[in-house]
C-alpha positions, -999 to 999 in steps of 0.1 A, spaced: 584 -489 849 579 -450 851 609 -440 835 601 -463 806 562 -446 802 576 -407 807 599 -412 780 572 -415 751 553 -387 763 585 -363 763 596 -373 725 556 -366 718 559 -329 736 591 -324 720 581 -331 687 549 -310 685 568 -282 697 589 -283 668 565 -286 641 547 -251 656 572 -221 641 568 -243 609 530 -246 611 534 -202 624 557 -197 594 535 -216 567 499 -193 578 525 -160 574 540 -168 541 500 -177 531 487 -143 535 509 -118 516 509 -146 484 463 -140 485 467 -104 489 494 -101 459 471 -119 435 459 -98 407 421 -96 399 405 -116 369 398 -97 337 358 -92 333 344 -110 305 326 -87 283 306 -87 246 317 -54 228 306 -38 195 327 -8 173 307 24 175 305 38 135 283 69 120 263 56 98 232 79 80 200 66 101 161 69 85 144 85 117 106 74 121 81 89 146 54 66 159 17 85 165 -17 66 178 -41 73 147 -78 69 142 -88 62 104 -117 87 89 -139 88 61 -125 109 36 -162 122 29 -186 115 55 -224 125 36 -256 130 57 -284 118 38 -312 144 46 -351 148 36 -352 184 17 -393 178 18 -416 172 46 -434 139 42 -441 103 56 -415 80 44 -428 48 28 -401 28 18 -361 18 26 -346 9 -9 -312 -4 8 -296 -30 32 -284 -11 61 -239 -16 59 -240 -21 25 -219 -7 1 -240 18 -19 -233 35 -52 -232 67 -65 -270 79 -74 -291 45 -60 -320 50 -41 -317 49 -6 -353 57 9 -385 67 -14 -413 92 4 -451 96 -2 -453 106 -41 -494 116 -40 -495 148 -18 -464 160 -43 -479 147 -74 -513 164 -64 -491 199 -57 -480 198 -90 -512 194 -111 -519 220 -92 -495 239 -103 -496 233 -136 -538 244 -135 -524 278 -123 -498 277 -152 -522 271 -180 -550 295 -157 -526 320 -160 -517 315 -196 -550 320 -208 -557 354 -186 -521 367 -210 -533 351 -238 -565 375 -231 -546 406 -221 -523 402 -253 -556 402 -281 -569 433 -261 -536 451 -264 -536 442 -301 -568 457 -304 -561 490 -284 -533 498 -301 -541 505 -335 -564 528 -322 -547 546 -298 -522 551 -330 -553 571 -351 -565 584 -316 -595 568 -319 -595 560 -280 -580 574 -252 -541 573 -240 -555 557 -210 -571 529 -224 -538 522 -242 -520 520 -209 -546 499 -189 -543 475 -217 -508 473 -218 -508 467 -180 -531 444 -185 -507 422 -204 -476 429 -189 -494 423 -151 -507 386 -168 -473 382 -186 -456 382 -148 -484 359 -136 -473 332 -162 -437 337 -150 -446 328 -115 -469 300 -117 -441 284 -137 -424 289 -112 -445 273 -90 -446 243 -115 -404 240 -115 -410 238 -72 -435 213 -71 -417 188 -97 -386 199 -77 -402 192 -43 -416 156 -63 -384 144 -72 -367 148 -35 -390 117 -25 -367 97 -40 -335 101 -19 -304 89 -41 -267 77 -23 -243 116 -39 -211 92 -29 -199 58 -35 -195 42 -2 -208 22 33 -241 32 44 -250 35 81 -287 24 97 -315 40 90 -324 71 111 -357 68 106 -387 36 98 -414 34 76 -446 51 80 -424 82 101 -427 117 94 -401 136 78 -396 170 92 -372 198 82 -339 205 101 -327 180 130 -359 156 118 -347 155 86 -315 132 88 -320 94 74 -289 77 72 -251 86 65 -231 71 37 -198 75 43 -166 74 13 -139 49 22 -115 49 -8 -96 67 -3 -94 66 34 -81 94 61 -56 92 89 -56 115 112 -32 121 144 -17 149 166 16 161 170 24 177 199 39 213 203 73 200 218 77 174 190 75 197 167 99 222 182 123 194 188 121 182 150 126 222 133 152 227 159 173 195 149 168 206 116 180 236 119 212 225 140 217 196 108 213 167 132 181 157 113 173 160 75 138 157 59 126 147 24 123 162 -5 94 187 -8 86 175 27 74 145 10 68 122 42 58 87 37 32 76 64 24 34 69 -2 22 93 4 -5 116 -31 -24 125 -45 -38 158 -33 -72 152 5 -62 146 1 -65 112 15 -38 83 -12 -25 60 3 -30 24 -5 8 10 16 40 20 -1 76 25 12 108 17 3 135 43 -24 160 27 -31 186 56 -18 201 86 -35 221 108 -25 257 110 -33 266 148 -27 246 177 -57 228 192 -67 251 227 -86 222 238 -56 194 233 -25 212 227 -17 192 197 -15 198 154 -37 178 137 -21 160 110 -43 138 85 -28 115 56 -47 100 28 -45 62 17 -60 41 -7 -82 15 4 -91 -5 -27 -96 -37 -9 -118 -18 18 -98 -33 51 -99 1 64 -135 12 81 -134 48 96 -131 45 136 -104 21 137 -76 29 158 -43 26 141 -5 32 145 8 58 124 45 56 112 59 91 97 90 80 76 107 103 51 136 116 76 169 108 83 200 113 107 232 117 93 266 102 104 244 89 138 261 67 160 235 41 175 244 14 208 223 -11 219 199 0 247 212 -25 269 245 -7 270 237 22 281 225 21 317 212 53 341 229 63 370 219 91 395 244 115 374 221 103 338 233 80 314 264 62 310 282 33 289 312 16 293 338 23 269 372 -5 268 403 15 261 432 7 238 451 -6 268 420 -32 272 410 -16 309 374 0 306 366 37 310 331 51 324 317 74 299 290 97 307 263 100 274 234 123 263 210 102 244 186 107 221 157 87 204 153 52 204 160 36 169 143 2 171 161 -16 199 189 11 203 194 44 211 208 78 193 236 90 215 238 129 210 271 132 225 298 114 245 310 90 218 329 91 187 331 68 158 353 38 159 349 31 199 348 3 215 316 1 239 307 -27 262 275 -45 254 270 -74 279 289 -79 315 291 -41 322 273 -43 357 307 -61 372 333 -35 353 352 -10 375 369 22 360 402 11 352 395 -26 356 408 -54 329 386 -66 306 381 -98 284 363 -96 250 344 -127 246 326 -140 216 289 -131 221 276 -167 210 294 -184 234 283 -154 264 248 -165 265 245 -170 297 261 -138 306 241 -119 285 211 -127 304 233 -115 337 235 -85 318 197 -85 309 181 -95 345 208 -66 359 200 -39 331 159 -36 344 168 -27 379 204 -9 374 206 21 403 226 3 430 248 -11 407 252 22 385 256 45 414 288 26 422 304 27 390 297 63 391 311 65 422 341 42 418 349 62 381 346 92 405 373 80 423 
């Protein structure tokens, strides 16, 4: 009965023990087959760097201005009586804005009209006498002296006359500033003053402003180091301008929307603002169908130049690394390359690069956070990568970690 239970138990032992160096030999022969495996190829969405000439376009915050901004001013002293407009209206070219007290002005001149015609009678006087004198002082029949008093007489009256018409030309003069007439065509501002205030000269004396909005001003500041970048690209031939320096200027408005008239740049400040260490730069545009009010804040766009032969990537392709910029470029033999960059300006949603690439190569677009120098790559159709592109996208906003090793692996 023992024999015949031992002998199960010693096949079992014996068998086990022969499986193990087959079991040992299987786990050795697995290792060296996982570390022999070759790496996938990455997949990746490429595009073929070209030169191409580029329209280059600055972007400036604007404000729009009246193109003539008129202060409607008493030139008389008075109590006003009237308002002849409707405060914001548009207003014409001589209408009647705001009507003073007539009577003390009225009164002033028939005054001075009674000294005119006073005055007139006192020459009309002197003048008989003279006639009279003279003939006599001819045949000596009076004195020399009585000759000259006579003549001074008239000539004394004759100066008289000359001023109280003077006085007459003031006083109409003075009458007709009552009425205060719109010089411009344009939108008129509240009134300054009410009815029944006085007007006073000087700082008292403004009503009201009218200001001209066709055609309307833009105005915006360049600053110093724009404009030394722009001459000095110009003068190196990396950026051209237009003809005449005939730059094109469109206004975007609050809303996003494109205002349908271009403006032409008119002036240019000469000196550089102390207080804001800008040019001042102002373009005129029409503004027939009166959208634009002075005051609105506007985006200028200052179109007219161009890049030639540029070469433009996507900005998503180009990511920053603690060294500066860099892209991914796939060689002929389909491994990719780390290539550092100098960029430029952005071009809508791409970037100039200044240097690091030449025309006709091929730079990686989408899946460059999981390339290594040297490593395979896969183009893949971009359609079909969507999902990988937003990899690409959710890695390309926060890129140091994964940029300083690519540096550092290309390094290596």
């Amino acid at each position: 009965m023992n024999k015949r239970v031992l002998r199960p138990r010693l096949h079992t032992v014996t068998t086990s023990l022969v499986f193990v160096p087959f079991l040992v030999a299987a786990v050795g022969c697995g290792e060296p087959q996982q570390q022999a495996a070759a790496p996938g190829a990455v997949d990746v969405t490429v595009m073929r760097s070209e030169a191409r000439d580029t329209p280059v376009v600055a972007e400036f915050v604007a404000k729009t201005a009246s193109s003539r901004r008129v202060e409607i001013r008493s030139r008389v002293e008075g109590f006003l009586e009237e308002r002849l407009y409707t405060e914001g209206s548009l207003v014409e070219p001589d209408q009647p804005l705001f009507q003073m007290d007539r009577k003390p002005f009225e009164a002033q001149l028939q005054a001075a009209k009674a000294e005119l015609a006073q005055q007139q009678a006192r020459v009309d006087t002197a003048k008989a006498n003279l006639d009279r004198v003279k003939p006599l002082a001819e045949q000596n029949a009076v004195a020399k002296k009585e000759l000259d008093d006579a003549l001074g007489t008239y000539r004394a009256a004759a100066a008289a006359v000359e001023g109280a018409n003077a006085r007459v030309v003031q006083a109409e003069l003075d009458l007709g500033y009552t009425t205060i007439y719109s010089p411009v065509l344009g939108l008129s501002s509240y009134a300054v003053k009410r009815e029944g205030a006085y007007i006073g000269l000087g700082t008292e004396s403004l009503l009201t402003y009218v200001a001209q909005i066709d055609p309307m001003w833009v105005e915006f500041s360049v600053s110093e180091n724009y404009l030394l970048k722009s001459r000095r690209s110009m003068n190196e031939g990396k950026t051209t301008g237009p003809e005449d320096d005939n730059y094109v200027v469109e206004i975007i408005l609050a809303d996003g929307t494109v205002y349908p008239k271009t403006g032409r740049i008119t002036f240019a400040d000469a000196s550089l603002s102390e207080a804001t260490g800008t040019f001042l730069i102002r373009a005129e545009i029409e503004n027939f169908d009166r959208q634009l009010r002075p005051g609105m804040f506007v985006r200028a766009i200052l179109k007219g130049a161009s890049r030639p032969d540029a070469i433009l990537v996507p900005q998503r392709a180009v990511q920053q690394g603690a060294k500066g910029s860099f892209v991914w470029v796939v060689k002929e033999d389909g491994t990719a390359e780390f290539r550092p960059v100098t960029v430029g300006p952005w071009h809508g949603d791409e970037w100039f690069i200044e240097d690091g690439l030449q025309a006709g190569e091929t730079v990686v677009v989408d899946g460059a956070l999981k390339l290594r120098a040297g490593a395979p790559v896969n183009i893949v159709d971009p359609d079909k990568e969507a999902a990988g592109a937003g990899d690409s996208d959710s890695g390309s906003q926060a890129p140091g970690d994964d940029a300083g090793k690519a540096e550092q692996a290309a390094d290596k």
